[in-house]
Each structure stands twice: as structure tokens, then as C-alpha cells.
GUDREN-326434 format. One record per residue (C-alpha): chain; y, z, x. Coordinates in nm, 4 decimals, m for minus. Each point is the difference from the previous one (the first is absolute). Layout:
// GUDREN-326434
site chain->A&py->Y&pz->Z&px->X
...
END
This chain:
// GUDREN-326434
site chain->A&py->m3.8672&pz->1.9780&px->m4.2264
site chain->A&py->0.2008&pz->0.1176&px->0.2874
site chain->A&py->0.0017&pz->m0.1011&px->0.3546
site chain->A&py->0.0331&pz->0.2185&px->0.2931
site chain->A&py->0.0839&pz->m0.0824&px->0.3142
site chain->A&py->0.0140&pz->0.2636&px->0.3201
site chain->A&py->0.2080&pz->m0.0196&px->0.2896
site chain->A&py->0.1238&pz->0.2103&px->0.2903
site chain->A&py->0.2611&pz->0.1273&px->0.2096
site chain->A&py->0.1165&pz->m0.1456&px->0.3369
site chain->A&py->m0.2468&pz->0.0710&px->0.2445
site chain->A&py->m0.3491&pz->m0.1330&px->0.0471
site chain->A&py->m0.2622&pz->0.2323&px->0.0891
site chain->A&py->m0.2110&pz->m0.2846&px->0.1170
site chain->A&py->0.1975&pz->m0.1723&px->0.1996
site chain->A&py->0.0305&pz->0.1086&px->0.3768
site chain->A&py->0.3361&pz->m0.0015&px->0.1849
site chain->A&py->0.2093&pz->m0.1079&px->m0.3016
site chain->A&py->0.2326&pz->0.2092&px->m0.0912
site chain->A&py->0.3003&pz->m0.1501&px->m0.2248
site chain->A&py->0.2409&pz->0.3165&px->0.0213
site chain->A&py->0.0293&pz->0.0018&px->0.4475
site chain->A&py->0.3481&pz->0.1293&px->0.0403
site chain->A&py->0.2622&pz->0.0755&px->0.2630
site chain->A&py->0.2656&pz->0.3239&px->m0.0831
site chain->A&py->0.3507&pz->m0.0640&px->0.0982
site chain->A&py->m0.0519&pz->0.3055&px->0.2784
site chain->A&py->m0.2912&pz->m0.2444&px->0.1534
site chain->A&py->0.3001&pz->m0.3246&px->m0.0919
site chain->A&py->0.2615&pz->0.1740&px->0.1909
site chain->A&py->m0.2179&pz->0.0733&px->0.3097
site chain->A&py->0.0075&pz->m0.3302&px->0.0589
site chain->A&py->0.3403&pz->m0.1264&px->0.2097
site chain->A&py->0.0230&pz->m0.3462&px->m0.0727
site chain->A&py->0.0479&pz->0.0082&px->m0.3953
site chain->A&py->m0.0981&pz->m0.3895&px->0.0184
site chain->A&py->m0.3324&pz->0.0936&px->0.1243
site chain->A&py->m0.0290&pz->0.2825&px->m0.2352
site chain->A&py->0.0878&pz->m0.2256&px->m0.2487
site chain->A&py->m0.2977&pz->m0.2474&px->0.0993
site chain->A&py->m0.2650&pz->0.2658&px->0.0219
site chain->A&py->0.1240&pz->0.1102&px->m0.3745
site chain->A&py->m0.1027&pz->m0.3646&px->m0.0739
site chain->A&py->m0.3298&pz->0.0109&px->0.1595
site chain->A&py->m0.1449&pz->0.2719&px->m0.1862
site chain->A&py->0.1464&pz->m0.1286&px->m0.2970
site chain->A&py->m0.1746&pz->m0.3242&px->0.0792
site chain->A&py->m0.3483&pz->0.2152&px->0.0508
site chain->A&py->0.0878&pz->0.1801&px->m0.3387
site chain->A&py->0.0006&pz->m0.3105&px->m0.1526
site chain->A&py->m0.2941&pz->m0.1891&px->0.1328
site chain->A&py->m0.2207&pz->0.3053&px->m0.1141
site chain->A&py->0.1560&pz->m0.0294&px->m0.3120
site chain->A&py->m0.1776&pz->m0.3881&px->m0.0412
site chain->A&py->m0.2566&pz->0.1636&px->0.1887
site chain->A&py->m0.0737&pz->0.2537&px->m0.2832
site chain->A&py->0.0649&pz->m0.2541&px->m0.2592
site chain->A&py->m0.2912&pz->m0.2214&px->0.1641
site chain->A&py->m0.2369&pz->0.3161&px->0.0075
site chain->A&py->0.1137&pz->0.0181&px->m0.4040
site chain->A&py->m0.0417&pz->m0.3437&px->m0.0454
site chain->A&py->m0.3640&pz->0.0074&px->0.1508
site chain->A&py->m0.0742&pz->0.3508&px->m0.1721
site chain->A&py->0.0742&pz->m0.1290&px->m0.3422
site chain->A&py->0.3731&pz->0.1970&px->m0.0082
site chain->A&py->0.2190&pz->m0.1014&px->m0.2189
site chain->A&py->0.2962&pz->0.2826&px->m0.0221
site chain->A&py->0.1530&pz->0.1593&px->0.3230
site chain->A&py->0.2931&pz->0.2448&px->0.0983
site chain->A&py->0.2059&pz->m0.1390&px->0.2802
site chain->A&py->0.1047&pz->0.2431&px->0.2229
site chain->A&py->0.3725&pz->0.0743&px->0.0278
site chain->A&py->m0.0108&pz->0.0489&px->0.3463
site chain->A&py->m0.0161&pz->m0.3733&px->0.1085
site chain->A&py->0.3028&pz->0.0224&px->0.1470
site chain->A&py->0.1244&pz->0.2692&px->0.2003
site chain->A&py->0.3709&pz->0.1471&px->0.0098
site chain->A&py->0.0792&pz->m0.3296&px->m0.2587
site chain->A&py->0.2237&pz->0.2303&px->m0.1228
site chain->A&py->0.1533&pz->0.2088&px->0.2500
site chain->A&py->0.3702&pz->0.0799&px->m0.0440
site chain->A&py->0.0525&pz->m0.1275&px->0.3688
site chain->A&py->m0.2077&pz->m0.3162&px->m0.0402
site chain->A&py->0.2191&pz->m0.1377&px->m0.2857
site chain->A&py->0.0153&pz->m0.2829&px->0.2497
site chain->A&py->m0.3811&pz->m0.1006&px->0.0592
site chain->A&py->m0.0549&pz->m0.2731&px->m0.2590
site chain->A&py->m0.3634&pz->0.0531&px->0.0267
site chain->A&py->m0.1129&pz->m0.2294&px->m0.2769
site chain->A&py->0.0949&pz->m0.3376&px->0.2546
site chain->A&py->m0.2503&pz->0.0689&px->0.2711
site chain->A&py->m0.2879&pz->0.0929&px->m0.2213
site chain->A&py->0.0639&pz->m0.2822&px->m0.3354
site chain->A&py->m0.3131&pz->m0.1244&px->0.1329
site chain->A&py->m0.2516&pz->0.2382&px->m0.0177
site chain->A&py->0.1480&pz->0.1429&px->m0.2912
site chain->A&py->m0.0321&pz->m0.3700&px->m0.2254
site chain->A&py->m0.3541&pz->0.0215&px->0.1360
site chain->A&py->m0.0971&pz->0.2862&px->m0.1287
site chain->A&py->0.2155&pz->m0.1073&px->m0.3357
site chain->A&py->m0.1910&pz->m0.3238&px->0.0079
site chain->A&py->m0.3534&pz->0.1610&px->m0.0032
site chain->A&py->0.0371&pz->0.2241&px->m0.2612
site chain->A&py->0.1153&pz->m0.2192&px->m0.2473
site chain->A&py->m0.2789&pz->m0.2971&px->0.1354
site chain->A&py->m0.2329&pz->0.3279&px->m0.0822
site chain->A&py->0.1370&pz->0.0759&px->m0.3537
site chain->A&py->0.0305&pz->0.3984&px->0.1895
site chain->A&py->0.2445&pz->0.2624&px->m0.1742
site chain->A&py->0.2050&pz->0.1974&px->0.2974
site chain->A&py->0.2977&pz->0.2369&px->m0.0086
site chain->A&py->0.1442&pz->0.2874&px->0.1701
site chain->A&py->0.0796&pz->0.3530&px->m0.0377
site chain->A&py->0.2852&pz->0.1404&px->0.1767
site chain->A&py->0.0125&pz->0.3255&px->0.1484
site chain->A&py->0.0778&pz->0.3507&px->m0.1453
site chain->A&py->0.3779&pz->m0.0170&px->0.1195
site chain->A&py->0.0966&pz->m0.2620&px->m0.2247
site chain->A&py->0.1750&pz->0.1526&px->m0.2516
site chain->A&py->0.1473&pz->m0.1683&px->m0.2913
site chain->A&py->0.1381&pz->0.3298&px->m0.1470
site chain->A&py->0.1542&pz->0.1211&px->0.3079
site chain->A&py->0.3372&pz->0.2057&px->m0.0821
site chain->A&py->0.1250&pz->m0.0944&px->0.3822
site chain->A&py->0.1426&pz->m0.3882&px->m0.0017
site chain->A&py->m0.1036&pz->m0.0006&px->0.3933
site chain->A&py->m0.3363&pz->0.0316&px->m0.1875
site chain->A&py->m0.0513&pz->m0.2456&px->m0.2649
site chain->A&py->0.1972&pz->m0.2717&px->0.2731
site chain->A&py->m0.3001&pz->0.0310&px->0.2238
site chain->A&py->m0.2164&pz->0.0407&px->m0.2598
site chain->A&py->0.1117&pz->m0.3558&px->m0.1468
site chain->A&py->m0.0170&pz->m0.1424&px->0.3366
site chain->A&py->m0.3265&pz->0.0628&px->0.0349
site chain->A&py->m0.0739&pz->m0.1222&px->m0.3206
site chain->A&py->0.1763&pz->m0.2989&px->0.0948
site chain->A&py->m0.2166&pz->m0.0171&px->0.3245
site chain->A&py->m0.2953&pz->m0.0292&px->m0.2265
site chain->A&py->0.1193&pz->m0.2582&px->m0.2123
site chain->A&py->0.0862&pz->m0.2405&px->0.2977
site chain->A&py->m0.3621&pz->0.0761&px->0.1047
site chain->A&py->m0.1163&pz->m0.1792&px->m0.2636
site chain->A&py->0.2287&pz->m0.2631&px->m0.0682
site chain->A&py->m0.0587&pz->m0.0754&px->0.3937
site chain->A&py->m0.3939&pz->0.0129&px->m0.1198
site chain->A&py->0.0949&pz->m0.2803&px->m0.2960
site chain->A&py->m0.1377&pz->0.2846&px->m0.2325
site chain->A&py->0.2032&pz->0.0141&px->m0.2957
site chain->A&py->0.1412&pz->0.3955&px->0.0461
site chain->A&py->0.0096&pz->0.0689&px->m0.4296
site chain->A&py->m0.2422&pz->0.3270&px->0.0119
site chain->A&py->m0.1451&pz->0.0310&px->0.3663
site chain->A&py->0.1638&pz->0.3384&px->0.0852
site chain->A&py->m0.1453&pz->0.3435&px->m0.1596
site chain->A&py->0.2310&pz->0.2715&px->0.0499
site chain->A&py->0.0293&pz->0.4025&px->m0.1002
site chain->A&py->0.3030&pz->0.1518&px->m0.2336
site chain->A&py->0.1214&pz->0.1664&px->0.3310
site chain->A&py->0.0714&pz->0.3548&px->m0.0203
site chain->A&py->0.0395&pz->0.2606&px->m0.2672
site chain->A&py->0.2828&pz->0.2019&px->0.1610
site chain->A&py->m0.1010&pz->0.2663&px->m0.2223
site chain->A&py->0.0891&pz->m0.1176&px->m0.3039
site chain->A&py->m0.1773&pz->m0.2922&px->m0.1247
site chain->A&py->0.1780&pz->m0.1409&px->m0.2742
site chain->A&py->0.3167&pz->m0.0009&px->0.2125
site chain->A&py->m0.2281&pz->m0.1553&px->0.2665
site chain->A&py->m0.0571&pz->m0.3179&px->m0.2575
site chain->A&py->0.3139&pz->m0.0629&px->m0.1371
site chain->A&py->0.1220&pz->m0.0442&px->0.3229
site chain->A&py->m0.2922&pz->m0.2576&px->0.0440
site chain->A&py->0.1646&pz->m0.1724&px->m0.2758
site chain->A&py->0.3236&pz->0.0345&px->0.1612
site chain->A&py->m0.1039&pz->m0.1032&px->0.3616
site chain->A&py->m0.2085&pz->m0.3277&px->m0.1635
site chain->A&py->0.3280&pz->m0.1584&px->m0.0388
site chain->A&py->0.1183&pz->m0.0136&px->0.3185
site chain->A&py->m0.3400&pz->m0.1359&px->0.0677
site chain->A&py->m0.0154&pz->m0.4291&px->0.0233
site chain->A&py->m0.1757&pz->m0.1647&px->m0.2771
site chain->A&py->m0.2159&pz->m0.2106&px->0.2209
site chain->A&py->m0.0878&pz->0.3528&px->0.1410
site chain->A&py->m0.0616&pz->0.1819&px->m0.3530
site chain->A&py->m0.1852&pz->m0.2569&px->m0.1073
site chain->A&py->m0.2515&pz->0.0579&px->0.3800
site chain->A&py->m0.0553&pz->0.3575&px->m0.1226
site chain->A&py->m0.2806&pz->0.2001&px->m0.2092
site chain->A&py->0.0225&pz->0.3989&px->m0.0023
site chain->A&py->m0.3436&pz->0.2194&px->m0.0181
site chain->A&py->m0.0229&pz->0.3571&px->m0.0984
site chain->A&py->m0.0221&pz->0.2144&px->0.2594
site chain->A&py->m0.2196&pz->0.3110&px->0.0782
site chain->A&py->0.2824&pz->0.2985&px->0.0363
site chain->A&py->0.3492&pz->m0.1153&px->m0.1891
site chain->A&py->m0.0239&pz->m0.3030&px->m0.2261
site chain->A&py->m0.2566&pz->0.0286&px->m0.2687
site chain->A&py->m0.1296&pz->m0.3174&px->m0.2185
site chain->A&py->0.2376&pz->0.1108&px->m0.2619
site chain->A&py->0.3143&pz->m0.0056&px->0.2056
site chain->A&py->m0.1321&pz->m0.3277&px->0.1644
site chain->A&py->m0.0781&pz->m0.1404&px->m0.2955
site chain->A&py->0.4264&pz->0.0672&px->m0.0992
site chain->A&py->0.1175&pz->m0.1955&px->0.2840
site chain->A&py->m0.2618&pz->m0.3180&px->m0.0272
site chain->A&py->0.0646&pz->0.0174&px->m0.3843
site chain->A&py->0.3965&pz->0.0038&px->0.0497
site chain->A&py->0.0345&pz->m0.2412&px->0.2828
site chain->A&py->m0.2597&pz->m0.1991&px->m0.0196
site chain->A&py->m0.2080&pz->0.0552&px->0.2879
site chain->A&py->m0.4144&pz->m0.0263&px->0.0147
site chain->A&py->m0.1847&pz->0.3361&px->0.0093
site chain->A&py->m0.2845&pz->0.0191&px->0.2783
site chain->A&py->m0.1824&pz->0.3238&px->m0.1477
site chain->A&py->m0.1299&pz->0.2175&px->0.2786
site chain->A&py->m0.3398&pz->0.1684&px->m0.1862
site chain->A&py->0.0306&pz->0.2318&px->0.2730
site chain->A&py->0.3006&pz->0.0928&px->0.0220
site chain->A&py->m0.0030&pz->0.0586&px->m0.3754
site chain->A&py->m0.3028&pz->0.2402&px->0.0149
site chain->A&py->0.2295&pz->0.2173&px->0.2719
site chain->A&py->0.3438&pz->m0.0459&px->m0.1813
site chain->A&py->0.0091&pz->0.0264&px->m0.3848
site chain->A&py->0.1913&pz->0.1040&px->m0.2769
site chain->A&py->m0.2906&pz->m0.1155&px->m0.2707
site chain->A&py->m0.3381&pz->m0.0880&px->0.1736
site chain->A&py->m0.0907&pz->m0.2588&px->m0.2485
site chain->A&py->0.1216&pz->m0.3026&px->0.1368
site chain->A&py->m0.1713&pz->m0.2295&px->m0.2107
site chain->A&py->0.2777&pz->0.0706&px->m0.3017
site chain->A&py->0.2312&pz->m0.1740&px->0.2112
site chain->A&py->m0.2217&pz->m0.2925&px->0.1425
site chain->A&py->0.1018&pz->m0.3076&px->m0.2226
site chain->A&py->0.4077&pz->0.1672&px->0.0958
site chain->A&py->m0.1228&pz->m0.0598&px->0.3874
site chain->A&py->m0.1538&pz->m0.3402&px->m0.0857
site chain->A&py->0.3121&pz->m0.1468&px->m0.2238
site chain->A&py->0.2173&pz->0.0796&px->0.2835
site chain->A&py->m0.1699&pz->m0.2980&px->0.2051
site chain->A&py->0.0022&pz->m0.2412&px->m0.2602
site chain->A&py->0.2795&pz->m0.1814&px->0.1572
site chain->A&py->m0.1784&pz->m0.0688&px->0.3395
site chain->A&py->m0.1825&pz->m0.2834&px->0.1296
site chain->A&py->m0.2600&pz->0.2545&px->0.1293
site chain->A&py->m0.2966&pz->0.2000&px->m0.0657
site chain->A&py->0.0951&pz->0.3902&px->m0.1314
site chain->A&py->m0.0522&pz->0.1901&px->0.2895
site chain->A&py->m0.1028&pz->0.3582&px->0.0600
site chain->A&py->m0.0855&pz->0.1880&px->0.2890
site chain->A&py->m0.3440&pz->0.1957&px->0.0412
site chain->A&py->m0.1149&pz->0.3351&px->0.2734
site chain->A&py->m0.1485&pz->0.3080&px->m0.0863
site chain->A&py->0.1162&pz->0.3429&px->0.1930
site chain->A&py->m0.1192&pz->0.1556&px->0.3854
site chain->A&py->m0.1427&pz->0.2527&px->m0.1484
site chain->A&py->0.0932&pz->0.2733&px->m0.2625
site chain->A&py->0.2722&pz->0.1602&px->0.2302
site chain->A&py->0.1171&pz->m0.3467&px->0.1425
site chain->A&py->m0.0100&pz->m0.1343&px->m0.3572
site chain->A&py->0.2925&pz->m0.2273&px->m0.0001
site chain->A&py->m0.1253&pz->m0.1515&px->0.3672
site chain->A&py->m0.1834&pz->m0.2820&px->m0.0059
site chain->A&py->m0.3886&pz->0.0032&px->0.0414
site chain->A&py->m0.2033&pz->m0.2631&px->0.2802
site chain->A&py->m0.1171&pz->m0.1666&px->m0.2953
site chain->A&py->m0.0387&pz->m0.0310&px->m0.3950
site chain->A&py->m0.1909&pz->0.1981&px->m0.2627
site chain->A&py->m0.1463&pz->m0.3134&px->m0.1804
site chain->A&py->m0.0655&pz->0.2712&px->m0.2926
site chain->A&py->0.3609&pz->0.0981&px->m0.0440
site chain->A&py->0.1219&pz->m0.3371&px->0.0323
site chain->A&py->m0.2023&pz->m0.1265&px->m0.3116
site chain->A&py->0.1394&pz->0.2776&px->m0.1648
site chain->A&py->0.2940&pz->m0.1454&px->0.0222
site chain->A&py->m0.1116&pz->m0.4013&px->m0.1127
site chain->A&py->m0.1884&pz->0.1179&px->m0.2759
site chain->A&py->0.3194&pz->0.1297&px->m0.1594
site chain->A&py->0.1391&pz->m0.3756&px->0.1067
site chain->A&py->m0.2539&pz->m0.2090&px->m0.1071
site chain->A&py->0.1402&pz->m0.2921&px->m0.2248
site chain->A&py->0.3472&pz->0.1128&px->0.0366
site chain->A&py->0.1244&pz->m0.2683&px->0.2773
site chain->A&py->m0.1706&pz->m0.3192&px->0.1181
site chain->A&py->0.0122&pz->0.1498&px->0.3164
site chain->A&py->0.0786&pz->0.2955&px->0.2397
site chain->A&py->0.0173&pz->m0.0436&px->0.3463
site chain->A&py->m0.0433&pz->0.3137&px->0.1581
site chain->A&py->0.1252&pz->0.1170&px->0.3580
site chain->A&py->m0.2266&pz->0.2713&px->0.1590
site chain->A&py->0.1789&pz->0.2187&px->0.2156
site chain->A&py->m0.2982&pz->0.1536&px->0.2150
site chain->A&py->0.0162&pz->0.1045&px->0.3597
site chain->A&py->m0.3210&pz->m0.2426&px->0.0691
site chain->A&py->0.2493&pz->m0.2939&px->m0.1377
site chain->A&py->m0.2317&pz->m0.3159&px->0.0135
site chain->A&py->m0.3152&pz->0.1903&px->0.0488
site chain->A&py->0.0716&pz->0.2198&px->m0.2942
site chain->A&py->0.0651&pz->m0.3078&px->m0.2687
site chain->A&py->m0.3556&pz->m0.1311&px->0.1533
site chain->A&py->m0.2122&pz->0.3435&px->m0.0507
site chain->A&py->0.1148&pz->0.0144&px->m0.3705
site chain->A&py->m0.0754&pz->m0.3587&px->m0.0524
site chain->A&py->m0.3245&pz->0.0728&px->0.1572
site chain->A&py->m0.0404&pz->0.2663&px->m0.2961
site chain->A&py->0.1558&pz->m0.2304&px->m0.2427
site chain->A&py->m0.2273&pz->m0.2704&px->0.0546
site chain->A&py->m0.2887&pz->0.2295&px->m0.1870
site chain->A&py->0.1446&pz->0.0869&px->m0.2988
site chain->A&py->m0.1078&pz->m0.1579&px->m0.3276
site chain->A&py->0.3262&pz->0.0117&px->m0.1314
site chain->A&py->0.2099&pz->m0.2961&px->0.2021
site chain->A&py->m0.0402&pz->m0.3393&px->0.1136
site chain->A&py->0.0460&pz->m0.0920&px->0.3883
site chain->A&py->0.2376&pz->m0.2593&px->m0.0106
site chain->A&py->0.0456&pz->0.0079&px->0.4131
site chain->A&py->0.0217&pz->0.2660&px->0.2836
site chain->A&py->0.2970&pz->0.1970&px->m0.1117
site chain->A&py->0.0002&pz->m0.1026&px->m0.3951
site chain->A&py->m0.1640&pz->0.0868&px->m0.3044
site chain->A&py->m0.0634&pz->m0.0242&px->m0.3674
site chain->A&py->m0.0050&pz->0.3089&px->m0.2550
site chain->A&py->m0.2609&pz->m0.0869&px->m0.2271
END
């Protein structure tokens, strides 16, 4: 028996005027003459951010959704090279503990995923500094939350420089200079143009780390396309977290889009896939990354909800029979 549980990413389709990712640039920060004020306005869309965050997680809540993606946008310029000074965490402890405090009252499963430009494998030190940082940004998210930070932070390789085992061994490299309490944050997926499951698989095998398979990203990127010889390898590498093995599910645009991602989910394709898991973990919790976000996890329950081949445990989980 094997549970599944869906989730999605960031922003609610349902929701009206509640956006979690409002931001400021530092042209629109510098406009501003008083750098107190600016300062203060930084704040108040942080403070909006973060109230549509609990905003979201109420719609969740009352939609029967159990596993979000927080945005990493909550805060703009947090980590701005001339805002070293801002100690945004003070003025927004508040809101943040709040929305810490209902997720855990809710038994819900967050995390993040930063953007493209972290890279871990960076040759350039400037690089992998800001890269940590913001890292590090994410991690005092959370503990600010009261969420414990071990595996709430899904991250690509980084890039492939043209040569790809060069391009991991500096991963290995790089991971030093990384904080534990930060490793131990992280969890790598294969990606759809550099990092196949293979090489993926290498660094979560060597260092530890949890591997969020990207189906996919896997059908675009692939050195062998049966993935399934290496599915108990992806599931032993979470066997030392507190959490459900995660993976993340989309299917392509369209043939010449193929590695964008679709509105929604091809509820065909995606059994594809749990067939082949059936029985292999108590439980997969699976993050659909669909353009329709909320609305997309609801359709394909909608379809789920016919089969003969799953129980309904709630809204956004289910049995395979």
C-alpha cells in the first residue's frame, strides 16, 4: 500500500489578490530618497507577502492541502549586497511564527525552491558566497517559521559548464564550504538539460542528500530512459529523513515546448509512473508543477476520484489499491 499525497507550487489560482512573490527591484529601492522610508515600504510588501502566505495556507487548509511550495520571493532584496544592513527577520518574527505555527497545528509539509542562480558548483567564489547566502536566507526563513529546516529546500546541480563530470566533482568540492545546518536543508532533483538521474543519483549517494525525482525532467534529459532500475537507489537515499520521499510531477507544453510545463496534468501519464511505485514506499508525496497550480491538483483529483484503482483518503490524498 502506498500513499500519495499532491501538492503545489506557490501561487493559488483561486485565490484573488494574493500574491506571495510582490516585489520591489533595487532600481524601484533607489528611487526612493529617504532610504528609511524605502526601507519601510520593503517591509510592507514583505508583510503582504506574508499574510497571503497564511492566506494560502487557510485556502489549503479548507481545500484539504496538505503539501505546499513557499515562494522564495517573500522577501524582497533580503539579500542585496547593499542591504547587508536591513535585519529584516525583526520586523516581520510575527507573521512569520504565524504562519510557522499553522502549519505544524495542520500537520502541512512546506519547503522552498530557490531560484536558477543558485549555484552550488559555481567555479567563481563571488558565486557560491551569494549562492550560500541565499541559502542561508532560506534557512532563517524557517527557523523564524519554528519549522525544523532538515530537508525543506529542493535545489538543481547548477550548471554543466560543458563538462559534466568536472561540473560534479566540484559539487563535491563546493559542499564543504557549505554549513552543515545548511547541507543538511538541501535535496537536489535531476534536471531537464544538464544533470541526469544518474549523475544526481552520484551526488545524493556520496553526500548524503535526498533525491526529489523530476518524472519530467527525466523523460526530456536521459542517459537510460528506464528509471525504474534505479528507483529503490532514489528511495534509500531518503531513508534518513523524518519525511515523506518526495518527487516532483508535470508533463510537457506541447511536443516542441516539451520540457515547459503544461496548465495541468495527464492523469494517464502520471499513473504510469505509480504503477511502477506501487508497494515500494509507504508513501510519496508528490508536488505538481502545473501552470493552473491549485486548480490543476483539483482537476486531476476530480479524475482521480473515478478510478477503481485508489481509495480517497481526503481532497488532495489517495490510496493505490
Amino acid at each position: 500500500m502506498t500513499v500519495v499525497r499532491l501538492g503545489y507550487v506557490a501561487m493559488s489560482m483561486e485565490l484573488k489578490n494574493a500574491s506571495p512573490s510582490k516585489t520591489m527591484t533595487f532600481a524601484q529601492f533607489q528611487k526612493i530618497s529617504d532610504r528609511d522610508a524605502a526601507i519601510r515600504k520593503l517591509e510592507r510588501i514583505s508583510q503582504e507577502n506574508l499574510s497571503n502566505t497564511l492566506r494560502i495556507l487557510k485556502h489549503n487548509l479548507a481545500s484539504g492541502v496538505h503539501f505546499y511550495r513557499l515562494t522564495s520571493r517573500l522577501i524582497p532584496l533580503a539579500n542585496h549586497e547593499e542591504l547587508i544592513d536591513w535585519n529584516y527577520l525583526h520586523p516581520l518574527k510575527g507573521a512569520l511564527r504565524e504562519i510557522g505555527d499553522f502549519v505544524q497545528e495542520h500537520k502541512m509539509r512546506v519547503d522552498f525552491h530557490p531560484d536558477h542562480f543558485v549555484l552550488i558548483n559555481s567555479a567563481k567564489k563571488e558565486i557560491l558566497k551569494n549562492s550560500i547566502t541565499t541559502l542561508k536566507m532560506h534557512y532563517l526563513l524557517l527557523k523564524a517559521m519554528g519549522i525544523a529546516p532538515a530537508h525543506r529546500c529542493v535545489m538543481h546541480v547548477g550548471g554543466n559548464y560543458n563538462d559534466t563530470e568536472m561540473a560534479l566533482e566540484r559539487f563535491i568540492d563546493n559542499w564543504m564550504l557549505v554549513p552543515p545546518a545548511i547541507q543538511n536543508m538541501i535535496m537536489l532533483e535531476n534536471d531537464d538539460t544538464s544533470f541526469t538521474l544518474e549523475d544526481t543519483l552520484y551526488l545524493c549517494e556520496k553526500l548524503a542528500i535526498p533525491l526529489v525525482f523530476d518524472y519530467h525532467h527525466h523523460l526530456a534529459h536521459h542517459e537510460n530512459p528506464d528509471w525504474r532500475e534505479h528507483w529503490e537507489r532514489i528511495a534509500q537515499t531518503w531513508q534518513h529523513s523524518s519525511l515523506p520521499i518526495k518527487m516532483h510531477i508535470s508533463i510537457p507544453k506541447d511536443d516542441k515546448s516539451f520540457r515547459h510545463h503544461a496548465d495541468f496534468i495527464d492523469i494517464e501519464m502520471f499513473f504510469r509512473f505509480l504503477k511502477e511505485v506501487k508497494g515500494s514506499v509507504p508513501q510519496i508525496d508528490c508536488m505538481i508543477e502545473a501552470k493552473m497550480k491549485d486548480q490543476a491538483l483539483f482537476q486531476l483529483m476530480e479524475e482521480i476520484k473515478v478510478r477503481d484503482d485508489i481509495e480517497i483518503v481526503d481532497q488532495s490524498t489517495f490510496i493505490l489499491k
